[in-house]
Structures are given as C-alpha cells and as structure tokens.
C-alpha positions in Angstrom: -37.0 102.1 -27.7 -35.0 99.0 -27.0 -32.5 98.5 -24.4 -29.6 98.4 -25.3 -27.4 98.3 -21.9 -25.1 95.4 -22.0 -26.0 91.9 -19.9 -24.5 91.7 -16.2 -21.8 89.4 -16.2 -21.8 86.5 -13.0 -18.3 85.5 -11.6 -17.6 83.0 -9.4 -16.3 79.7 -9.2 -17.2 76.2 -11.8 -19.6 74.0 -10.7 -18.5 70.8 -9.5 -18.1 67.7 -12.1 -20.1 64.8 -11.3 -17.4 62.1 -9.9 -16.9 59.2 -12.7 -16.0 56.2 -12.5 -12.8 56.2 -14.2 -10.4 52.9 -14.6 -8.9 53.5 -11.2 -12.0 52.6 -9.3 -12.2 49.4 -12.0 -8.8 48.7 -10.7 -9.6 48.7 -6.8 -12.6 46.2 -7.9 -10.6 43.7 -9.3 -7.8 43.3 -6.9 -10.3 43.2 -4.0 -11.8 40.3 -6.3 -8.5 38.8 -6.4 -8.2 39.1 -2.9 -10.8 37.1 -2.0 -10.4 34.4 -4.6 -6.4 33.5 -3.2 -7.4 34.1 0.3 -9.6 31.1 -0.8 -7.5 29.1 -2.3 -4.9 29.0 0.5 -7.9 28.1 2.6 -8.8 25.0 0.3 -5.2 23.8 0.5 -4.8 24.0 4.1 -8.3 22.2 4.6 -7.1 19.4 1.9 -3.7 19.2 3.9 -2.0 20.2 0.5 -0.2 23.0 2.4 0.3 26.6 1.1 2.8 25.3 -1.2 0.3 23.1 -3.3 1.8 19.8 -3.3 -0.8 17.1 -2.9 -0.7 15.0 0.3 0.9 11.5 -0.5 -1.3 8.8 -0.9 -1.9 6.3 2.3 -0.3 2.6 1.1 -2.7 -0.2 0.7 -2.6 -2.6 3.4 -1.3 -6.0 2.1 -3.2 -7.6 5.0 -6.9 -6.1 4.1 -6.2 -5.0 0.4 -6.5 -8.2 -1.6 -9.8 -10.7 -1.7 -9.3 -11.9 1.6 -8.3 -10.1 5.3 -5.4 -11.9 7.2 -4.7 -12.1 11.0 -1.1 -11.8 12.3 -0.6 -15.5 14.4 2.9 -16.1 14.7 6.2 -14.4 13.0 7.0 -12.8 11.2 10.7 -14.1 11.9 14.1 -13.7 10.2 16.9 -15.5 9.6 20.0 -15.6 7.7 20.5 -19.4 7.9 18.0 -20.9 4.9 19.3 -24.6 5.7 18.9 -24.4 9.1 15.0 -23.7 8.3 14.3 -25.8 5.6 14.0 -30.2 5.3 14.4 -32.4 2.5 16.5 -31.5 -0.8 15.3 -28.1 0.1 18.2 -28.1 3.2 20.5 -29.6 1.1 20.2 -27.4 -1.8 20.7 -24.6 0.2 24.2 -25.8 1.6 25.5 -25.2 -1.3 23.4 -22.3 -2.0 23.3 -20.0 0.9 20.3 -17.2 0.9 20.7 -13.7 2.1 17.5 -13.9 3.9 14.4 -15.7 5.0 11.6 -14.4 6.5 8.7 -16.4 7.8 5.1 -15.7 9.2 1.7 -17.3 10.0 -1.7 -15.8 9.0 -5.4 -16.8 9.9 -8.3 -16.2 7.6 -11.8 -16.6 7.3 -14.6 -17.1 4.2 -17.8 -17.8 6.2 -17.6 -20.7 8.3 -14.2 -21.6 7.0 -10.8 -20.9 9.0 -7.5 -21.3 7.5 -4.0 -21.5 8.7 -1.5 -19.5 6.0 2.1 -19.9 6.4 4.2 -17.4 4.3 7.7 -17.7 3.5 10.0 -14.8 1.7 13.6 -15.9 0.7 15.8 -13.4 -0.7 18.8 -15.2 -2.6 22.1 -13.7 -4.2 20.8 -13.6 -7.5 17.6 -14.1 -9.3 19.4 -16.9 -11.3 19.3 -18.7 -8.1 15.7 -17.4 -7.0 14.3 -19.2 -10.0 16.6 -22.4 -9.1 14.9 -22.2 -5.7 11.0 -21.9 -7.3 11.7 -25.0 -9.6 13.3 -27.0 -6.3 10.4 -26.0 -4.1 7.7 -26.4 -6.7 8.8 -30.1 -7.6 6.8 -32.8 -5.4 9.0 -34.3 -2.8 11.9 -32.3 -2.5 11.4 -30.5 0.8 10.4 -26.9 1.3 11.2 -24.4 4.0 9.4 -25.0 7.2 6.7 -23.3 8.8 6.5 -21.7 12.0 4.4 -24.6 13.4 6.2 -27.0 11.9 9.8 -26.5 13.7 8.1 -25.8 16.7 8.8 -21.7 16.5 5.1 -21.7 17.1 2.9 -23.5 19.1 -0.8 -23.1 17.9 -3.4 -25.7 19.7 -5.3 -27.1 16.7 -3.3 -26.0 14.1 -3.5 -28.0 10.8 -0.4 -28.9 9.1 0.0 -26.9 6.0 3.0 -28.7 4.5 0.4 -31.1 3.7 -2.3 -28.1 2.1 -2.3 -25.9 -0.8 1.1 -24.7 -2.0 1.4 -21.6 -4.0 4.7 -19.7 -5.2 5.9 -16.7 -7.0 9.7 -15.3 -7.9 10.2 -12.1 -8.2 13.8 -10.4 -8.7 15.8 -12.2 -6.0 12.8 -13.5 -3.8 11.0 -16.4 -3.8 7.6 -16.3 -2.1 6.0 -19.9 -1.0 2.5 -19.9 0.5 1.2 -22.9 2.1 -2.5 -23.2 4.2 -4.6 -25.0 5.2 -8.4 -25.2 6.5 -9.0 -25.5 10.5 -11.1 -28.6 11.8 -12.7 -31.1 8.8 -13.7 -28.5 6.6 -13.0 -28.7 2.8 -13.1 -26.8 -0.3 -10.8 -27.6 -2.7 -11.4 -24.4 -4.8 -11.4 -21.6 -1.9 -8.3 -23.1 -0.1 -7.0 -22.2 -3.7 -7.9 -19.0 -4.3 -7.1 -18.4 -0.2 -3.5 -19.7 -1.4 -3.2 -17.8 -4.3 -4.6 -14.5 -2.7 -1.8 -15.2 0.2 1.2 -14.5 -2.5 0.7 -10.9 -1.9 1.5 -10.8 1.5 4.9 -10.9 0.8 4.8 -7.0 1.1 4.2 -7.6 4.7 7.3 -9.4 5.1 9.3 -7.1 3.0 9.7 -3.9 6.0 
C-alpha cells in the first residue's frame, strides 16, 4: 500500500542572494581612479612651477653677455646721454648738430679666446627716425669721418693698458631707429686679424645689454 499523505511543507524566510557586483561598485572604482590620477597632476604642476592653473613658467631670457660665441666682462659704462655731438669727433659731431639723437648709450667690454684679451667698446644711438639711423650707419661706416667716442677715449674711463679701439676692428648694424657700432681691440701685441673679426662681429649683439 503506498503512502499517500501529502509532503510537509517548510516556511521560513529566502535565503540570502550572493552580493554582485553591480555598476555601482564599477562606478566607486573609477572615480577613486580618477582621484588619484588629478591629485597627480596638480602635483606635477606644482613640482614644474606651472601652478594649479596650468600655464607654463615663462622662459628665463638669454644672457646677451654669455649667449653668443664669446662671454663679455662689464669694464666701464654702460653710460647715457642725450647730447650725441657732445660725444662724438670728426664729421660724426658735426653731423649730429644738425641731426640731434634721442639717445646714446655707451659701454666697455673685455673678452677672452685663449691667450687673447680684447677691449670692446659698444655704442647704441637711438635717432628720431630710422631714415636718419641709416644716414648715421653710412656716416660712421665711411673711413675718416669721425665716429662716436669710446669710454676710454674721452677720458669717461680710465683703464691702465688699454688699447685704443678707434684704431681696431669696427663693426655696425641699424636696426629700426638704432644704430649699433662696435669697435675692439686686442690687449698687449697680440694679433689675429680673423678672431678680432669675429670678436667684433659677435659684439653687435650686445646691444641688448644696452637696451634696459
């Protein structure tokens, strides 16, 4: 005979779900992870001296002194002046009477290549108009007309041993409304034509130095 009675029924509560990892738990994950990776950044920027803002730290300006194929010494100057024919000789001075400049600005530099020393005399004059700027390079650039003097020469500067550099390597350059002239010379007997050349013609960019 089979039994037939019906099955006990068992109450009581579900058992619990396994937890899942669900997209909230992705969520937490990521911004934690993008946490970290600003909190990073910010770091970087403060370490680079960019600043939290992210601009980029300006760049430090060459050194017209140490920047070009020779290094220049500060000897004498630099020294402004308003009055151009009151600093200048020759057809220079005269030319300037009629002519006046806004400004002149005038400096002596020492450098060295080896055993060579050289005296570098750097003059900057800023005229009305760069008509007259070019005027002033043609003047200056024509043998015997004059030129504006040097520190050393008008006695500004007194510099035992110093060689004349009126009597050296002349350089010049117009730019805009300045005219730059570069005169030097080498210190004792010593002489090479071609590196009191490119000494001269590295000198034009000290004008920068005179321009502040």
């Amino acid at each position: 005979m089979s039994d037939t009675s019906p099955m006990p029924v068992i109450t009581g509560p579900p058992p619990a779900a396994p937890p899942q990892r669900g997209p909230r738990l992705v969520l937490h994950a990521v911004g934690l992870v993008a946490v970290a990776v600003v909190s990073g950044l910010v770091w970087w920027l403060i370490r680079s001296g960019g600043g939290v803002s992210g601009e980029p730290a300006a760049p430090t300006p060459a050194n017209p002194l140490t920047s070009g194929e020779f290094s220049y010494t500060v000897v004498a100057g630099p020294q402004t002046s308003t009055d151009c024919a009151g600093n200048a000789y020759g057809d220079v001075a005269n030319w300037f009477v009629q002519h006046p400049c806004e400004r002149v600005v005038r400096a002596l530099y020492t450098t060295r290549s080896g055993e060579a020393r050289a005296l570098v005399s750097v003059v900057v004059v800023t005229m009305p108009t760069a008509t007259q700027a070019q005027q002033l390079k043609l003047i200056t650039d024509t043998d015997g007309t004059g030129n504006v003097n040097d520190l050393v020469r008008d006695g500004t500067a007194s510099l035992p041993g110093a060689p004349s550099v009126a009597g050296g390597e002349y350089h010049s350059k117009s730019e805009g409304k300045e005219v730059t002239i570069v005169e030097s010379e080498f210190y004792g007997d010593h002489a090479d034509d071609a590196l009191l050349t490119r000494i001269g013609s590295d000198a034009l960019r000290l004008s920068e130095a005179l321009r502040s």
